[in-house]
C-alpha positions in Angstrom: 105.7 36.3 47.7 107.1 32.8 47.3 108.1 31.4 50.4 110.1 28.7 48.7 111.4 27.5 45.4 113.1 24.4 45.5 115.8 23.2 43.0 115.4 19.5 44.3 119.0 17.8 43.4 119.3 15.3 46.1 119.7 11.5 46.1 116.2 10.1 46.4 115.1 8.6 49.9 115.8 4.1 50.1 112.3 3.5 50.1 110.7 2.8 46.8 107.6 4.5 47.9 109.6 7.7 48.7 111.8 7.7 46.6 109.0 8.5 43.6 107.4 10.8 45.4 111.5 12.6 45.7 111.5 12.9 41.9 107.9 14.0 41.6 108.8 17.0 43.7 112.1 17.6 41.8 110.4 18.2 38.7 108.5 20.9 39.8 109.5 23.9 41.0 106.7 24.7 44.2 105.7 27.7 45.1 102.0 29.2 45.6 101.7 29.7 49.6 101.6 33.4 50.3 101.8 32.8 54.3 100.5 35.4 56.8 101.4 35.5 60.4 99.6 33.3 62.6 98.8 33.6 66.1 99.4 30.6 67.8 99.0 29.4 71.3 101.6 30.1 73.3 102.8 26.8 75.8 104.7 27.0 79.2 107.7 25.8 76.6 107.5 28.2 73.7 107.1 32.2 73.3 104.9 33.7 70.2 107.8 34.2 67.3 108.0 38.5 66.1 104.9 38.7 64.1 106.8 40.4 60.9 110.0 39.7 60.0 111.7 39.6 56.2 114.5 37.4 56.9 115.2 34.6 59.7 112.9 34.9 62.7 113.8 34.1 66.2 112.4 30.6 67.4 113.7 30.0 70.3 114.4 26.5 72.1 111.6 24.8 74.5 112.9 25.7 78.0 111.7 22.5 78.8 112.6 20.5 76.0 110.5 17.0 76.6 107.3 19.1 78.1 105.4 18.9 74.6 106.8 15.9 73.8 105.3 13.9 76.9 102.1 16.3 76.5 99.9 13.6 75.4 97.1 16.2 74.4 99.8 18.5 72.7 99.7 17.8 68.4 102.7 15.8 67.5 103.2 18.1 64.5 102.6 22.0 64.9 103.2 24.9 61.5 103.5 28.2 62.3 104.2 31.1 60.1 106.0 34.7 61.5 106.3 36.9 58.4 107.7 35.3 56.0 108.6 32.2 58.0 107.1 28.8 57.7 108.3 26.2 60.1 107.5 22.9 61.6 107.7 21.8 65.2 107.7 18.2 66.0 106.9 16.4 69.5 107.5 20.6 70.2 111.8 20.5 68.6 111.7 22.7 66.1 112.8 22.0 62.8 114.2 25.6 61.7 117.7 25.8 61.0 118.4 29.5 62.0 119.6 30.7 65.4 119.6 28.8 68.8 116.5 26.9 67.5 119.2 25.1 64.9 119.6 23.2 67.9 116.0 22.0 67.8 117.4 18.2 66.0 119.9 17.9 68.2 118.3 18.3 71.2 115.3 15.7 69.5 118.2 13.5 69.1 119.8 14.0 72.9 116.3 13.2 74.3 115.4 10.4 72.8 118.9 8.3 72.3 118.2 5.1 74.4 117.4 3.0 72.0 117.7 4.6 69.4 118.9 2.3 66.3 121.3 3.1 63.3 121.8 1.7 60.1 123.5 1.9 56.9 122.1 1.1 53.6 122.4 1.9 50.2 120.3 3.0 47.8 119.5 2.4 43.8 121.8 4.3 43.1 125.2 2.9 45.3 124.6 6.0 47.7 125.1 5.0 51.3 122.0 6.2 53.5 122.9 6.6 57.1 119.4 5.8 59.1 118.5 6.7 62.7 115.4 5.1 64.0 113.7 6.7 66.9 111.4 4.2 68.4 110.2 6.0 71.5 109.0 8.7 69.1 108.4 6.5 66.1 110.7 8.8 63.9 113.7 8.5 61.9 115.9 10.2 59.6 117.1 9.5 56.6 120.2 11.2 55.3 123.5 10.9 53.2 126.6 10.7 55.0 129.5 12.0 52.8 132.3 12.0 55.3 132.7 12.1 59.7 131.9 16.0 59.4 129.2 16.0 56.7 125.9 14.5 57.3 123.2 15.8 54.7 119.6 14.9 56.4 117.0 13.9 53.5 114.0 13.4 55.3 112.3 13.1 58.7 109.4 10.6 59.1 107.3 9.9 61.8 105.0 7.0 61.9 101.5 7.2 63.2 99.6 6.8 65.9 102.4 7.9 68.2 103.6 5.3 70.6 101.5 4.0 73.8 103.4 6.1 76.7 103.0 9.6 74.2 99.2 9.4 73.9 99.2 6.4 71.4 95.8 6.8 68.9 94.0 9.8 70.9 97.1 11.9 70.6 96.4 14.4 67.7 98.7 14.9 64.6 98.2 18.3 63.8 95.5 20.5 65.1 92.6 18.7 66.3 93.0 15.6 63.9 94.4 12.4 65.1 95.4 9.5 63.0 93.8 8.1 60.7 92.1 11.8 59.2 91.3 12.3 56.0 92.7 14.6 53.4 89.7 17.1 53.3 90.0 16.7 57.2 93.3 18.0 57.0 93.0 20.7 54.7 89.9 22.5 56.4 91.8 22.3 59.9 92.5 25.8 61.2 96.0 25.0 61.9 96.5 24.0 58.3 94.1 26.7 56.7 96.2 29.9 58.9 99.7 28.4 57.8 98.8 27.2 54.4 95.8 28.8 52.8 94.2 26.3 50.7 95.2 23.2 49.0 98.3 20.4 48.7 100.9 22.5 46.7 101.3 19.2 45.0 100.3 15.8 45.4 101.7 12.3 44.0 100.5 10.3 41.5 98.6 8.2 43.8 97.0 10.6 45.8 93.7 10.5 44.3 93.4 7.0 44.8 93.7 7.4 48.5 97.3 5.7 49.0 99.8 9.0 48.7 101.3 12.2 49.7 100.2 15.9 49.6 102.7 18.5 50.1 103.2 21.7 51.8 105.8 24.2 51.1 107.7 25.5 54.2 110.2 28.1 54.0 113.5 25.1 54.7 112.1 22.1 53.2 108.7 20.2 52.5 106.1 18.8 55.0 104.3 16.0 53.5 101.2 14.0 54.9 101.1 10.4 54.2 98.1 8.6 53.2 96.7 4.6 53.0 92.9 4.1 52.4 92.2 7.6 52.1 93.9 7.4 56.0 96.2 10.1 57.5 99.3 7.6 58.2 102.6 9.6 58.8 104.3 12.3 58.0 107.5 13.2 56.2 109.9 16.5 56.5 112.2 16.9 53.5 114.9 19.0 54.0 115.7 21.2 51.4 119.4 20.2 50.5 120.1 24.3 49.5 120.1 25.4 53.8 123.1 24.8 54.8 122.1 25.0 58.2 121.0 21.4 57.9 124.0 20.3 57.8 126.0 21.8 60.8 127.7 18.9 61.9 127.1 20.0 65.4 123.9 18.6 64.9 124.9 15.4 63.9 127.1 14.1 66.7 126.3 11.0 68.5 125.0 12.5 71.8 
């Protein structure tokens, strides 16, 4: 089963270095991760998804939406997989764009407002890039905004280590790994190896040198892991511009 095939047609992300690795993933088409359901530990914030399921799976909303967040032993970044479902959970908001969990990026967005800094720029191309920066998280998104009801998100990043009050360079990424892992790291962590079974489904042109991104398919988008000196640096969600559900502009209001 392919999980996700992406037809990648959107404007490429501002940054140079970004924006490459955009193009390198429109021409190919990725697929390649045959996901299984996981079991994954369950917090006081977040119930075990159905274990089979051949469409959209229910993923509900933290009850207590900044618990994991300010968990400074929680990972930043969690994967999970329920039947054929691949989806990403960041600072525990879920980034799925299907049921009440849709309102995973707005309620990332509601908690973590003050001081939260917009901008508009545009790109090579003359497209204007609407830019949230999020630096009690050290996130931001990236995204197109086509009119005052039509935001289309290109890409989440997050910058690591997180920042001092959310566990700062002891706080893990993903699994048991905390900033500054390396690739092989990554890719023999249990988290990794129960969601994605094996490999990068592609890596940049760089990669190899120790300076670039390896991808993972998820069933909504692409999660890529950024790398400098062979050094686990950040990672980037790329939306795939297809869901639709990304772009409900309820999600997208200034909270």
């Amino acid at each position: 089963m392919t999980v996700s095939k992406f037809h990648m047609t959107w404007v490429p992300p501002r940054s140079p270095e970004l924006a490459a690795l955009a193009l390198a993933v429109a021409a190919v088409s990725c697929t390649g991760m045959t996901p299984t359901s996981t079991e994954h530990a369950e917090s006081e914030t977040f119930e075990e998804p159905a274990p089979t399921h051949n469409g959209p799976v229910h993923v509900p909303l933290p009850r207590r939406s900044t618990a994991i967040r300010d968990d400074r032993k929680a990972p930043i970044l969690q994967v999970a997989s329920s039947g054929n479902v691949v989806f990403a959970t960041v600072y525990g908001y879920p980034i799925y764009p299907e049921g009440e969990a849709a309102q995973g990026i707005l309620l990332l967005r509601r908690d973590n407002w003050a001081g939260v800094k917009k901008t508009e720029r545009p790109d090579e191309s003359g497209v204007v890039h609407e830019i949230e920066e999020y630096p009690e998280l050290g996130c931001k998104f990236d995204g197109v905004r086509e009119n005052a009801n039509k935001f289309v998100p290109l890409t989440l990043t997050c910058e690591l280590p997180a920042p001092k009050n959310l566990g700062g360079a002891k706080r893990p990424v993903i699994g048991d790994l905390t900033t500054g892992a390396k690739a092989e790291q990554l890719l023999k962590d249990k988290s990794v190896e129960e969601v994605f079974l094996g490999g990068f489904h592609l890596k940049s042109d760089d990669f190899d040198a120790g300076s670039g991104f390896g991808f993972f398919n998820t069933t909504h988008g692409q999660l890529a892991f950024g790398f400098s000196k062979k050094k686990l640096q950040r990672f980037v969600y790329y939306f795939d511009p297809d869901v639709k559900g990304w772009q409900n502009p309820t999600l997208w209001v200034k909270p």
